[in-house]
N, C-alpha and C positions, 0 to 999 in steps of 0.2 A: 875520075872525078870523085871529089869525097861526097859522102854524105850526112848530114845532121839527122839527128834525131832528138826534140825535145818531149821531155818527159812531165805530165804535169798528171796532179792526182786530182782526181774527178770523184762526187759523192755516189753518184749516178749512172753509169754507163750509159746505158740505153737512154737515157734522155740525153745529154752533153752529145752521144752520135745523132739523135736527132735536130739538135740545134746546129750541129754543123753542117749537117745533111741539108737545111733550109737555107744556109748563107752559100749554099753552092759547092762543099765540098766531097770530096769522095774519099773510101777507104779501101787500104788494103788487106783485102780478106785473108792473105797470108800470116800477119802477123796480128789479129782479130780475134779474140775469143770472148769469153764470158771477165775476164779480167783486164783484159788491154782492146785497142782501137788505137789504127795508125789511121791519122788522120792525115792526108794528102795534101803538103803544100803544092809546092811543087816537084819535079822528077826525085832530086835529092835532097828533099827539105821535108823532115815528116814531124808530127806532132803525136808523142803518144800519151794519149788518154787513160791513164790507168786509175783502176778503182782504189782507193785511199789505201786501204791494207795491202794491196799489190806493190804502191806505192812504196809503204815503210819498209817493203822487203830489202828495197833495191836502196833507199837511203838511207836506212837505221833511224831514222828522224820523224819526230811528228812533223804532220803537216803546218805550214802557219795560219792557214783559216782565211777565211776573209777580210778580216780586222789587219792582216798585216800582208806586206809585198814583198815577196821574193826575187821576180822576174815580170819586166813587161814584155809582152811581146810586140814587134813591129812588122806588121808587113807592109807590102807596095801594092798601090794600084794606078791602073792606067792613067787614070784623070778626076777634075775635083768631082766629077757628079759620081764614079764608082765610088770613091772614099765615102759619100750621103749613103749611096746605096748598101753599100755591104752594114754599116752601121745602123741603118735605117732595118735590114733584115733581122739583125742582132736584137736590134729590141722588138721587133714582132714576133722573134723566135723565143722573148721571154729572158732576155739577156736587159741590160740598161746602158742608156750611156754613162759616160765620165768624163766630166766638161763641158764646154760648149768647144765646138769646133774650132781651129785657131788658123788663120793665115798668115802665113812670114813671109807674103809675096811670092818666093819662088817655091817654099814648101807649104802644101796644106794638108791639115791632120785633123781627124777624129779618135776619138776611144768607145770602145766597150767593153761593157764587163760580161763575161758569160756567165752560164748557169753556177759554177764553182767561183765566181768572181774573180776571176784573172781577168787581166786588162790588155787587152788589144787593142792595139794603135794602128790604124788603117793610113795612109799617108801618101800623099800624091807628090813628086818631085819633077820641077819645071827647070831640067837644067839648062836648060837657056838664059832664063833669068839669073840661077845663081852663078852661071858663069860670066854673066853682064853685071851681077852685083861685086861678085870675086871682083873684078878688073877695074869696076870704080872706086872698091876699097885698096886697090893698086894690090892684091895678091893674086899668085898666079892662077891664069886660070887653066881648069885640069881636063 
């Protein structure tokens, strides 16, 4: 099985692992120091937290800052109230949101921004519905 690794640059280490630490996440202390933090999606899915100048090593590139977007990230949750909830942690962990929440019927999503302003999108998927929606719009359903 492959595994991902996203890499995002962070002002702060130790605060950005503490905001993740409080939305419920864990790290591997393997690949952890004073410059990087593998933040644990899931088994194969890591996020690494690197400090801004750690960062440039590996892109050659400034950061884009807050003021501009490079990458959203999406993840999944179980149901509509964990989507409230993990968002709801985010900004008590001193993150904000971004938007108001949106319902498409069979998908519903929030966003937050973390401590460095990247934007996660937290997202609940009811494929039941979209596949009763898929079949009314006559495409197949999957």
């Amino acid at each position: 099985m492959r595994q991902i690794f996203i890499n995002l640059p962070v002002s702060n280490l130790k605060k950005s692992m503490a905001f993740f630490t409080q939305l419920g996440f864990k790290f591997d202390p393997r690949f952890t120091d004073e410059n990087a933090a593998c933040l644990i999606v899931e088994e194969n899915i890591h996020v690494m937290l690197l400090v801004e100048s750690y960062f440039r090593s590996f892109s050659y590139k400034e950061t884009c800052g807050t003021n501009a977007a490079e990458v959203l990230l999406a993840i999944d949750a179980p149901n509509r109230a964990k989507v409230d909830e993990l968002v709801a942690k985010a900004v008590s962990a001193g993150g904000a949101t971004y938007n108001e929440p949106k319902d498409h019927g069979f998908m519903y999503q929030h966003r937050f921004r973390d401590l460095d302003g990247h934007t996660w999108e937290v997202a609940y998927m009811d494929m039941a519905a979209f596949q009763a929606m898929s079949a009314q719009a006559g495409a197949p359903a999957q």
